[in-house]
ZAVOTOR-905735 format. One record per atom (N, C-alpha, C): atom name; x, y, z. Coordinates in nm, 3 decimals. Example, Ala and Ser with C-alpha at 12.3 -4.5 7.8 and 13.67 -1.06 7.14 Angstrom:
<node N,<1.319,-0.569,0.780>>
<node CA,<1.230,-0.450,0.780>>
<node C,<1.320,-0.330,0.780>>
<node N,<1.285,-0.225,0.708>>
<node CA,<1.367,-0.106,0.714>>
<node C,<1.290,0.003,0.787>>
This chain:
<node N,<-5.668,6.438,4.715>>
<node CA,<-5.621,6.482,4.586>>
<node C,<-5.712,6.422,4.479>>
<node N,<-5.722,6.510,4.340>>
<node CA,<-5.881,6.469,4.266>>
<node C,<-5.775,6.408,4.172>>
<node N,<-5.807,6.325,4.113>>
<node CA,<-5.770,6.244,3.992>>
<node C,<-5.789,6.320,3.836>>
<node N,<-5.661,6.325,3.774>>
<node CA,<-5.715,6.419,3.664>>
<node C,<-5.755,6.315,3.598>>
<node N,<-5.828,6.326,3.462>>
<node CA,<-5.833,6.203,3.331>>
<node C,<-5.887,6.273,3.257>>
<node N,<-5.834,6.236,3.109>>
<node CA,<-5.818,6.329,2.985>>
<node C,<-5.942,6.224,2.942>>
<node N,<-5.985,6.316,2.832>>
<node CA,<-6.129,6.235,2.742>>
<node C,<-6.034,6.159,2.637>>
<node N,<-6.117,6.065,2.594>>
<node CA,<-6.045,5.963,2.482>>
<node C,<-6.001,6.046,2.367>>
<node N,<-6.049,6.194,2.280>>
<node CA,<-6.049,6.248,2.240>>
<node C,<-5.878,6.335,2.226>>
<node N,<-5.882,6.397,2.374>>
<node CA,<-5.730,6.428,2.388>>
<node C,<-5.629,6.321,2.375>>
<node N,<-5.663,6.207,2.424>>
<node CA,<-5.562,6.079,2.425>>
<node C,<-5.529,6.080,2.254>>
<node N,<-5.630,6.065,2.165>>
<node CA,<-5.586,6.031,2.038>>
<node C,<-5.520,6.154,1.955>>
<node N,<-5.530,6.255,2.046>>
<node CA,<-5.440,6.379,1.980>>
<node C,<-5.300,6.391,2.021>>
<node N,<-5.259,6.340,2.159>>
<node CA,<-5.163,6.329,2.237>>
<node C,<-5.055,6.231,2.097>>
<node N,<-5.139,6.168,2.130>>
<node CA,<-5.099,5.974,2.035>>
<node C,<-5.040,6.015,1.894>>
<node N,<-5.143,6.119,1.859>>
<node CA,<-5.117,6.098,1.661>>
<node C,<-5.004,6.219,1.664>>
<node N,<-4.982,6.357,1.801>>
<node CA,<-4.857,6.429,1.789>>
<node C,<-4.778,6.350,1.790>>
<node N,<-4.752,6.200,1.921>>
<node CA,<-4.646,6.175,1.976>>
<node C,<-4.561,6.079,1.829>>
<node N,<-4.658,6.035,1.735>>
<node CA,<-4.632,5.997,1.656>>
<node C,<-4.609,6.035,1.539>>
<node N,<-4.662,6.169,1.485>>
<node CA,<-4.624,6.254,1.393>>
<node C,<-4.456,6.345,1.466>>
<node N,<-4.454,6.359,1.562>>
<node CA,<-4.296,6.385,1.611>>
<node C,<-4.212,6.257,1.602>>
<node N,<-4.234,6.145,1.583>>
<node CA,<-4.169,6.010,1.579>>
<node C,<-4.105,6.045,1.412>>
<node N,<-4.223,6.053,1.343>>
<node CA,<-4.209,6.073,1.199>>
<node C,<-4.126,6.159,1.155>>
<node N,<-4.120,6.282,1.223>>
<node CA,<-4.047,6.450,1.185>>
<node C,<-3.930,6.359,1.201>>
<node N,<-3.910,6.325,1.372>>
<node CA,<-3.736,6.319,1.388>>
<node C,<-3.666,6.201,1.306>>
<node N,<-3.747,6.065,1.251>>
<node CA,<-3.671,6.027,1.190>>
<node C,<-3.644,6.059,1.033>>
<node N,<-3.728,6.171,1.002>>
<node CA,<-3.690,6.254,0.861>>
<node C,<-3.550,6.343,0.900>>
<node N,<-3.577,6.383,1.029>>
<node CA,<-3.430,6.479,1.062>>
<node C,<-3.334,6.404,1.073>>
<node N,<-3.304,6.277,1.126>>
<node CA,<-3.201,6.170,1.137>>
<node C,<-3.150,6.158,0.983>>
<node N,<-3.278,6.133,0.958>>
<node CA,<-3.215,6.072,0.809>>
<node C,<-3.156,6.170,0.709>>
<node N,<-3.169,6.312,0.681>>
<node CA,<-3.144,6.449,0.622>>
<node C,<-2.987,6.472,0.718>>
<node N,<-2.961,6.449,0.825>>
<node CA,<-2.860,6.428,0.877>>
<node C,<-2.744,6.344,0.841>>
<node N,<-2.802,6.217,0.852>>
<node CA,<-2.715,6.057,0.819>>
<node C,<-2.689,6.120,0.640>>
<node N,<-2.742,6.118,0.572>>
<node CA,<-2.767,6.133,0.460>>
<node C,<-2.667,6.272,0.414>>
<node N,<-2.640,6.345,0.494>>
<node CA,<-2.556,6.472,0.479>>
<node C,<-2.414,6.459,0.504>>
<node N,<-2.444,6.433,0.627>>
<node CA,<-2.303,6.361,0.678>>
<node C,<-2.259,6.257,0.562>>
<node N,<-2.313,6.171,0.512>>
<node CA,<-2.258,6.027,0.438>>
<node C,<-2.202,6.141,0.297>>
<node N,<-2.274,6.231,0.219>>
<node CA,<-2.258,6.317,0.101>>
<node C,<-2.154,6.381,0.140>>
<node N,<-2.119,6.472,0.226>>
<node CA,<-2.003,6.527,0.326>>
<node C,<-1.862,6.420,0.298>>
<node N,<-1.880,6.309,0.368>>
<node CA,<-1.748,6.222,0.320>>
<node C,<-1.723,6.239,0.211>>
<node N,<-1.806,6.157,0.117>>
<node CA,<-1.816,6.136,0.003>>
<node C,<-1.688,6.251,-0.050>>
<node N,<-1.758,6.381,-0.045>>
<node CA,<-1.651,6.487,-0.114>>
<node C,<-1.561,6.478,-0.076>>
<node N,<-1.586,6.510,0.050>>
<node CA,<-1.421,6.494,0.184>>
<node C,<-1.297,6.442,0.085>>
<node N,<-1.318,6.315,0.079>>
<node CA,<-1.216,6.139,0.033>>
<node C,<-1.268,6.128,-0.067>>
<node N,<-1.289,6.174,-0.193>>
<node CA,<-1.311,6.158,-0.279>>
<node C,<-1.185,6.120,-0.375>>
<node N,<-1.178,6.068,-0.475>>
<node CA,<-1.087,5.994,-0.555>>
<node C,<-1.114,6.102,-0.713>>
<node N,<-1.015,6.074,-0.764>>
<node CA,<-1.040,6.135,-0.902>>
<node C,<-0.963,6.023,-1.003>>
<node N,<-1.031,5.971,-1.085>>
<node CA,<-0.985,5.872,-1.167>>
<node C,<-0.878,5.903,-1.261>>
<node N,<-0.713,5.849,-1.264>>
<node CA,<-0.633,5.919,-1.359>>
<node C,<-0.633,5.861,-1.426>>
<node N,<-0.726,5.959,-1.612>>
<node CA,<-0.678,5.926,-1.679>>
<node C,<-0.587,6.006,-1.826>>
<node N,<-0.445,5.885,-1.853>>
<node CA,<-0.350,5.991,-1.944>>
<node C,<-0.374,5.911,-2.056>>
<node N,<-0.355,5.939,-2.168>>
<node CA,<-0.432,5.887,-2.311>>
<node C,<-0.304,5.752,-2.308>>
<node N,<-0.177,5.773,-2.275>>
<node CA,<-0.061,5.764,-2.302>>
<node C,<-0.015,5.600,-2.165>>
<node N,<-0.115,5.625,-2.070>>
<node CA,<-0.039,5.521,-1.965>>
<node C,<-0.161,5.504,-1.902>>
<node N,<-0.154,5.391,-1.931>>
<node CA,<-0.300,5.277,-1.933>>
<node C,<-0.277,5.251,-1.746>>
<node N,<-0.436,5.231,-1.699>>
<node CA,<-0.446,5.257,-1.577>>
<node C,<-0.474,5.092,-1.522>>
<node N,<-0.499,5.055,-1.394>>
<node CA,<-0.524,4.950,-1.318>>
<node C,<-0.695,4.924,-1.346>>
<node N,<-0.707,4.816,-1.437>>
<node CA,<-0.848,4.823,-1.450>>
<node C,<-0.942,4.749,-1.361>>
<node N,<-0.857,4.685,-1.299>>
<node CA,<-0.933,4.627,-1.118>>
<node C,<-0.878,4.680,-1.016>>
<node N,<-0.902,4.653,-0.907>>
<node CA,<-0.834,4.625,-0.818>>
<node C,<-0.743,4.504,-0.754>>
<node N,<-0.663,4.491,-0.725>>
<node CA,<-0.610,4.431,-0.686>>
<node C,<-0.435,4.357,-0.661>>
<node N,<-0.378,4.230,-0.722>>
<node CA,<-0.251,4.221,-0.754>>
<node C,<-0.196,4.203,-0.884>>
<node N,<-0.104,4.196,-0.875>>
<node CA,<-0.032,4.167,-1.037>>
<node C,<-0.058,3.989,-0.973>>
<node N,<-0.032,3.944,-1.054>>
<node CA,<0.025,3.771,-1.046>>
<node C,<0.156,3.784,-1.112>>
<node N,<0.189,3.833,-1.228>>
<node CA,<0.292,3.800,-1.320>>
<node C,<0.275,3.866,-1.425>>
<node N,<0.429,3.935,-1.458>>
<node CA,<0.465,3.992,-1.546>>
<node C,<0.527,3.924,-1.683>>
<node N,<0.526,3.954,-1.814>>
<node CA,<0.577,3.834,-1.893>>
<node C,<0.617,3.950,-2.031>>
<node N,<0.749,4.057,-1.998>>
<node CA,<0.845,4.126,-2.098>>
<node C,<0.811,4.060,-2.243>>
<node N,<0.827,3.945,-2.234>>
<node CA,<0.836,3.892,-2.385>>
<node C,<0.691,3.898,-2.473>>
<node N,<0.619,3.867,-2.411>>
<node CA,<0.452,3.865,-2.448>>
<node C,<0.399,3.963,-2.437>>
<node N,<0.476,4.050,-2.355>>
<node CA,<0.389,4.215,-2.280>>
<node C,<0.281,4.174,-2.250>>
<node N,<0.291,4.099,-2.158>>
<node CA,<0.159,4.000,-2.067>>
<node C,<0.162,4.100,-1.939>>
<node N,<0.043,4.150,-1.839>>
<node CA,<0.015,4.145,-1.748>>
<node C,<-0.091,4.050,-1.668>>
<node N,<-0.065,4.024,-1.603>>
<node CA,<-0.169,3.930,-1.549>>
<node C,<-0.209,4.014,-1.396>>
<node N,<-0.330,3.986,-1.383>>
<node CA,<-0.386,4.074,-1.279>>
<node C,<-0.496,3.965,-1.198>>
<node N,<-0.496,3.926,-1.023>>
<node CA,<-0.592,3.934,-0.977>>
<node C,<-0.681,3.994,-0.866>>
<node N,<-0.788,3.961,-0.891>>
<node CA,<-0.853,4.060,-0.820>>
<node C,<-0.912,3.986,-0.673>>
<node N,<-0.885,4.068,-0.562>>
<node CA,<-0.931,4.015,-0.466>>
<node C,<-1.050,3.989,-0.370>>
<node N,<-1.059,3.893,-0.366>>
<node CA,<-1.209,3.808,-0.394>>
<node C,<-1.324,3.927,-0.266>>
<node N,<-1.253,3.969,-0.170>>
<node CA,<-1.339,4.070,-0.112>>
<node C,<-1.348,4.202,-0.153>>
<node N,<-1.286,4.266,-0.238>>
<node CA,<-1.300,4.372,-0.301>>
<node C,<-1.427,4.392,-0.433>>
<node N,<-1.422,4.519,-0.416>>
<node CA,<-1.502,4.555,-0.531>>
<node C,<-1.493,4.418,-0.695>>
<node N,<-1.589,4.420,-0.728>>
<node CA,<-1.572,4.307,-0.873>>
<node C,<-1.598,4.336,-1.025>>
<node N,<-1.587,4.476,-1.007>>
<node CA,<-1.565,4.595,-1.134>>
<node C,<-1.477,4.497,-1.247>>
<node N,<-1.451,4.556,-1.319>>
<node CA,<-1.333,4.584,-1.411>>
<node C,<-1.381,4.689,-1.553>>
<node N,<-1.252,4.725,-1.565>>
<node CA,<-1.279,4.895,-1.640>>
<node C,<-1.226,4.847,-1.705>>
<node N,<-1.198,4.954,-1.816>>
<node CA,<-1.104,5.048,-1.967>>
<node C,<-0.949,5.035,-1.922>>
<node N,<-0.810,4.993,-1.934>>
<node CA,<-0.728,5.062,-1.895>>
<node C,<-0.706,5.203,-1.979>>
<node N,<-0.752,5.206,-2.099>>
<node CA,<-0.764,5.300,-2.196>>
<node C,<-0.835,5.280,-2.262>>
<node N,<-0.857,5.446,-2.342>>
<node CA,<-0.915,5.506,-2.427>>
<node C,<-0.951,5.441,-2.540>>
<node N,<-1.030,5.382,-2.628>>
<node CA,<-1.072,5.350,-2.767>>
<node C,<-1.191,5.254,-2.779>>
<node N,<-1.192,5.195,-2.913>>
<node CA,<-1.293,5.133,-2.932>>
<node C,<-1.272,4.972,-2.938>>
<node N,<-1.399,4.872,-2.953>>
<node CA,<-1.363,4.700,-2.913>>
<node C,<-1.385,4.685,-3.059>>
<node N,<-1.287,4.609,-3.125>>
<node CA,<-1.262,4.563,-3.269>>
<node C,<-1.276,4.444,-3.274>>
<node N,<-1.289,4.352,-3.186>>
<node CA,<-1.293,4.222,-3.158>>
<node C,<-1.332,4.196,-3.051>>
<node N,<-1.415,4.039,-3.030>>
<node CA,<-1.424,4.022,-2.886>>
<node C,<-1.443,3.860,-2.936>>
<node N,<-1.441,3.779,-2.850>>
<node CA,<-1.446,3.625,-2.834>>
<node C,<-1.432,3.561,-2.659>>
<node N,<-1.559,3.496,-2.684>>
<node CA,<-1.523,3.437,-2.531>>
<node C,<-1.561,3.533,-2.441>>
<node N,<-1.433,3.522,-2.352>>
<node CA,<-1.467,3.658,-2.190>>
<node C,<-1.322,3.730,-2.231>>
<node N,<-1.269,3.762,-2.361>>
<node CA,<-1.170,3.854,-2.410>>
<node C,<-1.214,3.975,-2.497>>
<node N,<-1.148,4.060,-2.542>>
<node CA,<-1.177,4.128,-2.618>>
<node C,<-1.062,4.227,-2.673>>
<node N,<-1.047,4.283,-2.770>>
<node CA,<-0.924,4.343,-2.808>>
<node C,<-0.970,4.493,-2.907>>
<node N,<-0.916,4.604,-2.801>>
<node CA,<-0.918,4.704,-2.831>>
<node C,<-0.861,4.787,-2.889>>
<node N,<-0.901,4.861,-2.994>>
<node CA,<-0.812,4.980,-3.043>>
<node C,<-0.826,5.111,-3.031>>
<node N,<-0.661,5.172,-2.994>>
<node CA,<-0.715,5.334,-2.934>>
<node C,<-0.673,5.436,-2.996>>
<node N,<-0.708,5.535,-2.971>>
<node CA,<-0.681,5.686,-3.055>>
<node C,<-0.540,5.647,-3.174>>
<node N,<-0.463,5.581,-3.106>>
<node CA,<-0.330,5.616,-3.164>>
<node C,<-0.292,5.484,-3.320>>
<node N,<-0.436,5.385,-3.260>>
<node CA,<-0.408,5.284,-3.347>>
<node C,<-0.319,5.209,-3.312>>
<node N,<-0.296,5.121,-3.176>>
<node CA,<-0.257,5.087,-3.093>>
<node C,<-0.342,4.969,-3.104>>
<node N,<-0.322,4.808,-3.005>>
<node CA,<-0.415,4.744,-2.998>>
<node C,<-0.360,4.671,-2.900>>
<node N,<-0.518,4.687,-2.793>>
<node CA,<-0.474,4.614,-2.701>>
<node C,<-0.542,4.497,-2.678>>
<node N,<-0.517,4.366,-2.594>>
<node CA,<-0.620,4.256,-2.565>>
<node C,<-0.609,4.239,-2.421>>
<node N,<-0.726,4.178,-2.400>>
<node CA,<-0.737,4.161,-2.248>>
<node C,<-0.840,4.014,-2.241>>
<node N,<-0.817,3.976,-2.171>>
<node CA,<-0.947,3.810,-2.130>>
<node C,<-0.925,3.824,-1.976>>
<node N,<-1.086,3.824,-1.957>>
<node CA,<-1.121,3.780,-1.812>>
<node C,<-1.135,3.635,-1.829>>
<node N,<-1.074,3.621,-1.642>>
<node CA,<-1.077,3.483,-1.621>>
<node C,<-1.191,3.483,-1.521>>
<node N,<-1.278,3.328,-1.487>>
<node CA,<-1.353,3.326,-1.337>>
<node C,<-1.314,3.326,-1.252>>
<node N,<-1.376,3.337,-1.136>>
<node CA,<-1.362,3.365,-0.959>>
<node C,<-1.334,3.233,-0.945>>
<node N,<-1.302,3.258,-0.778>>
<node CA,<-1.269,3.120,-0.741>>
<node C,<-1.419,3.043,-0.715>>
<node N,<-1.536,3.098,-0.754>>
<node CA,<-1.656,3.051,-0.758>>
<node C,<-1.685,2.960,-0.874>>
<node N,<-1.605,2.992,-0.976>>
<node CA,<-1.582,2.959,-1.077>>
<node C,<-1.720,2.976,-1.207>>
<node N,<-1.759,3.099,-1.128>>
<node CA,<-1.815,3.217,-1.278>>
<node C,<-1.794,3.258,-1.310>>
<node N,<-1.827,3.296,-1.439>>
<node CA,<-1.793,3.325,-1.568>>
<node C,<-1.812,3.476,-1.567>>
<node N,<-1.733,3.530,-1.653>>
<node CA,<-1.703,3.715,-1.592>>
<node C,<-1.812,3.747,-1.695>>
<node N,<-1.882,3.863,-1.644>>
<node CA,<-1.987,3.914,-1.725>>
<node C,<-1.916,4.058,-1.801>>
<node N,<-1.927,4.026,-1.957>>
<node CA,<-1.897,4.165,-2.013>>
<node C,<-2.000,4.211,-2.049>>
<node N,<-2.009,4.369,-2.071>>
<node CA,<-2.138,4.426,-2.119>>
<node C,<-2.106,4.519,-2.268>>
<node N,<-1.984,4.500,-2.289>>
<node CA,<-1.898,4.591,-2.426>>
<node C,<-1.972,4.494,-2.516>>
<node N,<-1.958,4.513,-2.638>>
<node CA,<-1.951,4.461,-2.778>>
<node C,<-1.923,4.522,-2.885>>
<node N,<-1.895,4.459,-2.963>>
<node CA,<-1.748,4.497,-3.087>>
<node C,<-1.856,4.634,-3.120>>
<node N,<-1.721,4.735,-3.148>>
<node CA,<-1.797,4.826,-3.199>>
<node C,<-1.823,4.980,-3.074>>
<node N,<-1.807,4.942,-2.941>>
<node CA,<-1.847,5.012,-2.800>>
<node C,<-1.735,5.106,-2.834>>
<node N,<-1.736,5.198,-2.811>>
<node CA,<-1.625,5.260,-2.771>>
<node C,<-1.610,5.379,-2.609>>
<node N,<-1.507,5.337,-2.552>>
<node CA,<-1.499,5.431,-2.418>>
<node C,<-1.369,5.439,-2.361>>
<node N,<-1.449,5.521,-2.264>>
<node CA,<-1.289,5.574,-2.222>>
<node C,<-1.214,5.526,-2.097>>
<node N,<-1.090,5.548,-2.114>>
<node CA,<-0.999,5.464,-1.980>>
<node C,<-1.106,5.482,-1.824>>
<node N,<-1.103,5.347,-1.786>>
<node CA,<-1.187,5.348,-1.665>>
<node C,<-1.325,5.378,-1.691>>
<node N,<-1.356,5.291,-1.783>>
<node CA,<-1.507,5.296,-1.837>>
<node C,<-1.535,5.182,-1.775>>
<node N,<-1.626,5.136,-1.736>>
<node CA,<-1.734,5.023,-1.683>>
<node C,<-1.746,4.894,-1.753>>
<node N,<-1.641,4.757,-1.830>>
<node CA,<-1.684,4.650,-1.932>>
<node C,<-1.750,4.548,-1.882>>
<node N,<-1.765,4.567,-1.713>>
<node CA,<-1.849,4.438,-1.682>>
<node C,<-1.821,4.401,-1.504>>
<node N,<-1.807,4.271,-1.494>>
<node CA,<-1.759,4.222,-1.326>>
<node C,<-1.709,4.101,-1.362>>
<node N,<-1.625,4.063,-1.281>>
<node CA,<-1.569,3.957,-1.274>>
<node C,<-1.612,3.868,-1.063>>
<node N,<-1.708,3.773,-1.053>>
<node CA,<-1.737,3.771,-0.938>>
<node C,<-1.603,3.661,-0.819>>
<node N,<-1.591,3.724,-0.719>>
<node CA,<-1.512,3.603,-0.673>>
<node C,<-1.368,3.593,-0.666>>
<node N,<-1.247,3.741,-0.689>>
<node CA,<-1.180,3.695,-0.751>>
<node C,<-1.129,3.668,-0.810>>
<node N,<-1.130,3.699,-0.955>>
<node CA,<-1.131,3.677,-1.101>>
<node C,<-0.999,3.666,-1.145>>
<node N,<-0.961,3.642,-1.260>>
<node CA,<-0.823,3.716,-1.286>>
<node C,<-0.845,3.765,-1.477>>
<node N,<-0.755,3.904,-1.488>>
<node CA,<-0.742,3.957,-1.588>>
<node C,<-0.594,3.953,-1.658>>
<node N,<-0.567,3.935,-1.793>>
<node CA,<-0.477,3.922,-1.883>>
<node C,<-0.463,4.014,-1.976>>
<node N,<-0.365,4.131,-1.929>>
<node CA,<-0.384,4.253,-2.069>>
<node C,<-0.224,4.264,-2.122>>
<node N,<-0.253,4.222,-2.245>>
<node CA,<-0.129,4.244,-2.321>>
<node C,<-0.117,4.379,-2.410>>
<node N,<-0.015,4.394,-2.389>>
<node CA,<0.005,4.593,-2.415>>
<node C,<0.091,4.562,-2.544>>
<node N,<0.095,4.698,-2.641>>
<node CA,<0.124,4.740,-2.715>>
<node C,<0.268,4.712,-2.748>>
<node N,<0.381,4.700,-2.834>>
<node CA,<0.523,4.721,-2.835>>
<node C,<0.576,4.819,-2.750>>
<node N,<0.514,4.954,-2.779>>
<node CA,<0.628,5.057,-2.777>>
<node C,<0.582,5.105,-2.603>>
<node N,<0.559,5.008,-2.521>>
<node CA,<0.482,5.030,-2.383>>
<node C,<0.635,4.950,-2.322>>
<node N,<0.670,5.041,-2.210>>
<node CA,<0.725,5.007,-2.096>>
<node C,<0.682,4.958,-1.956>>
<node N,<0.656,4.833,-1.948>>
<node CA,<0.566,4.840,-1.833>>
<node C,<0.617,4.832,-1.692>>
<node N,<0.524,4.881,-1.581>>
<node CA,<0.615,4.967,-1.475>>
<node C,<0.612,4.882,-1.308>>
<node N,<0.506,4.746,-1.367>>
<node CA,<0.456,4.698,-1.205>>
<node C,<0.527,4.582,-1.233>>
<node N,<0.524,4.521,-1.161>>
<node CA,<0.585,4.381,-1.115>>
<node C,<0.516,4.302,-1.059>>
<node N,<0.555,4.157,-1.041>>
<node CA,<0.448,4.052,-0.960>>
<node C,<0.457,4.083,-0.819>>
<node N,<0.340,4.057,-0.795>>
<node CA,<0.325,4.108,-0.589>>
<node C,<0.226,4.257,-0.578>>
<node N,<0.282,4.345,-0.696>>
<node CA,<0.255,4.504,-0.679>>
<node C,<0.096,4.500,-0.643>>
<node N,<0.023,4.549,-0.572>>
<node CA,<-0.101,4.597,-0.530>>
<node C,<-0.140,4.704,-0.589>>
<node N,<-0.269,4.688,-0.689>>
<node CA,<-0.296,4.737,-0.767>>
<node C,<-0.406,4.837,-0.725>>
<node N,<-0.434,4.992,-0.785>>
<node CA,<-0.576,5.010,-0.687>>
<node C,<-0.647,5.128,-0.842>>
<node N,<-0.741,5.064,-0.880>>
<node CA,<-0.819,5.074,-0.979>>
<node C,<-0.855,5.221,-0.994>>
<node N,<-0.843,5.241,-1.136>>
<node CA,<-0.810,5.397,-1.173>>
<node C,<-0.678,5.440,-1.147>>
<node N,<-0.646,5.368,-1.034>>
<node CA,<-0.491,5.481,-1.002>>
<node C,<-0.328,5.454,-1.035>>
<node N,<-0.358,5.337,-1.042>>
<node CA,<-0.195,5.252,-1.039>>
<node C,<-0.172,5.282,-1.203>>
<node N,<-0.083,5.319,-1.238>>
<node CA,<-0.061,5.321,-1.383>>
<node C,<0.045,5.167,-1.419>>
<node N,<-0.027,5.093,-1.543>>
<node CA,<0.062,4.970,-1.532>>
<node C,<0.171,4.968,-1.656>>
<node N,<0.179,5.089,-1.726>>
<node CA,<0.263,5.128,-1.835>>
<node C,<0.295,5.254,-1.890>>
<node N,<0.414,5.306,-1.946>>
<node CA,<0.427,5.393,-1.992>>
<node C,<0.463,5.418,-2.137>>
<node N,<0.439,5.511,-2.262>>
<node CA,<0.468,5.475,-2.335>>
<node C,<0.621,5.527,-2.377>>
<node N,<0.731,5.452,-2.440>>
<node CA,<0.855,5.495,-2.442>>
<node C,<0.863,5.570,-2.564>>
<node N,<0.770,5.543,-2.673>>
<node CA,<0.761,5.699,-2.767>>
<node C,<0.630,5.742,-2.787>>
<node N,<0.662,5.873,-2.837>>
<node CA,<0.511,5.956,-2.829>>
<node C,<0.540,5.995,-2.958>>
């Protein structure tokens, strides 16, 4: 039996297909992975509720404590979750001091809120300043670690969560208003 053998010539054509097909399929993997991942995405997609009228969960996470008299919520956030914090509503920042800030909305309403640090014990980054204005579940910064948030609501607000309640950002509504 004769021995076949290819010239060095074919070898480096063999080589640069076997490797330009290396290249194709992991463009097809990835146009795949990448389709599939966009596919979920829509699938489970979330829609952020927001009502001008009933201010939303601006982290994730728990209540700590409720406080009727102060119209205190206290909120923390759990240290493996997302480290967002949003808008619970609509308007503009009239004030800010510190890692607080106090907002006023369409209705002339005013609300305040202060981030607290993680259990890392950093300092929450805001990116608002007096003057910003946006809308419920707008983007004011992160809190890393953990954090905890303090939003005191309006008078004429009924508020609807309690300590323990599990909070889930955009969706949990933490008040309603009792006149319109």
């Amino acid at each position: 039996m004769k021995a076949v053998f290819f010239s060095r010539r074919l070898h480096w054509i063999f080589g640069i297909l076997f490797f330009l097909s290396l290249l194709i399929w992991q463009w097809v993997l990835g146009f795949i992975l990448l389709g599939s991942y966009l596919f979920m995405r829509f699938l489970f997609r979330r829609e952020l509720v927001t009502v001008s009228y009933a201010p939303i969960a601006p982290i994730s996470g728990q209540v700590v404590s409720v406080d009727l008299e102060k119209r205190l919520i206290v909120m923390r956030m759990f240290w493996w979750k997302g480290y967002g914090c949003y808008l619970p509503c609509s308007g503009e920042i009239i004030k800010q001091k510190g890692h607080g800030f106090t907002l006023k909305d369409a209705q002339g309403e005013i609300w305040k809120l202060e981030l607290y640090a993680g259990i890392w014990g950093t300092a929450p980054q805001i990116y608002i300043q007096v003057g910003d204005k946006g809308t419920a579940g707008g983007n004011i910064g992160f809190i890393s670690g953990g954090g905890a948030l303090a939003l005191y609501l309006p008078e004429n607000y009924e508020i609807l969560v309690k300590a323990n309640d599990r909070l889930e950002l955009g969706i949990t509504h933490l008040a309603k208003k009792t006149t319109l």
